[in-house]
N, C-alpha and C positions, 0 to 999 in steps of 0.2 A: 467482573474483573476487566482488568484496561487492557486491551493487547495493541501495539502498535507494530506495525510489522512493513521494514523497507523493502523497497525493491528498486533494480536499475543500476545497482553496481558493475563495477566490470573493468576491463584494460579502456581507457582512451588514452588518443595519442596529445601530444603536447598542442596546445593551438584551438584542438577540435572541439566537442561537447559532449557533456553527459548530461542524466536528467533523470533526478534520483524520487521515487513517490513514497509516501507512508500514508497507509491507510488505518483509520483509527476503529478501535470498537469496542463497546461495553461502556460508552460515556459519551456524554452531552459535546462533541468534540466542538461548538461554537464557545465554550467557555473555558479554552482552555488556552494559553498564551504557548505557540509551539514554535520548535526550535530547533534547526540543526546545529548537530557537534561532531567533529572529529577528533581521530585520536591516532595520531603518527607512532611508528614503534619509538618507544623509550621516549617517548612527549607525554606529555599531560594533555588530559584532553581539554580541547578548546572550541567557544561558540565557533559558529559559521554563520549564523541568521539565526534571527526568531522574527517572529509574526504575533501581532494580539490580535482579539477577535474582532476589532475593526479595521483591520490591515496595515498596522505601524508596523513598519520593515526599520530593523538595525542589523547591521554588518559591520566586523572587523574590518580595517582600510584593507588587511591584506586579502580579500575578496572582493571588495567595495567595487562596482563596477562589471565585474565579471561571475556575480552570481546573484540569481532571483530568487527571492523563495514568495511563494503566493501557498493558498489555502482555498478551499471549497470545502464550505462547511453544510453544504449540502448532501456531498458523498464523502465528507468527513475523512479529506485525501487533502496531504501538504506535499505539496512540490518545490523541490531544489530544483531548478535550472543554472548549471554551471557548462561557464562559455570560455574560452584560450584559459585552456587548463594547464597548470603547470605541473612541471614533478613533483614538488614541493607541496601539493596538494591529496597526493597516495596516502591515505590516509582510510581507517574504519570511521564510515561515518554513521551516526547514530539519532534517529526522529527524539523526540521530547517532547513531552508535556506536562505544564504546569498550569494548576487550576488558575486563572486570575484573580478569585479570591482567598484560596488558599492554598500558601508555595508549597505546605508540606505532601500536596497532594500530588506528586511527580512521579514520572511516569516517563520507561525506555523502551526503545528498542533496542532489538535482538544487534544490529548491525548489521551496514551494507560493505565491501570491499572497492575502495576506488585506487584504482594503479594507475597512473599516467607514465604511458614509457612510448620512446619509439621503439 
């Protein structure tokens, strides 16, 4: 069984940073194309980054710049690195994975809570 399980949510302030991990288990996590999503109340939810398993990074523009996402597929750990966070960014955000060979094999987490307020 797949568990992906975030951590590092929390309040930050406009400007500052946060820096969100998922650690993966129960799967080959270097073959797996991962991905954060958020999901704002009353939004749909939407990428924020994916990562394949040779490190092509894509981002939405309205992140582009101001958020990282890298992978260790050693300790099978994805990291968001998000930098001058805006409010507009408060949002549940959620790890993902998908097999590279196979999309139907996807794979969530539980959810982390990011507030951005002063």
């Amino acid at each position: 069984q797949v568990q992906l399980v975030e951590s590092g949510g929390g309040l930050g302030q406009p400007g500052r940073s946060l820096r969100l991990s998922c650690v993966a288990s129960g799967t080959t996590f270097s073959r797996y194309i991962m991905g954060w999503y958020r999901q704002a109340p009353g939004k749909q939810r939407e990428l924020v980054a994916s990562i394949t398993s040779d490190g092509s990074t894509n981002y939405p523009d309205s992140v582009k710049a101001r958020f990282t996402i890298s992978r260790d597929n050693a300790k099978n750990t994805l990291i968001l690195q998000m930098n001058s966070l805006k409010p507009e960014d408060t949002a549940v955000y959620y790890c993902n994975a998908r097999h590279e060979k196979a999309s139907w094999l996807t794979y969530w987490g539980q959810g982390t809570r990011v507030t951005v307020s002063s």
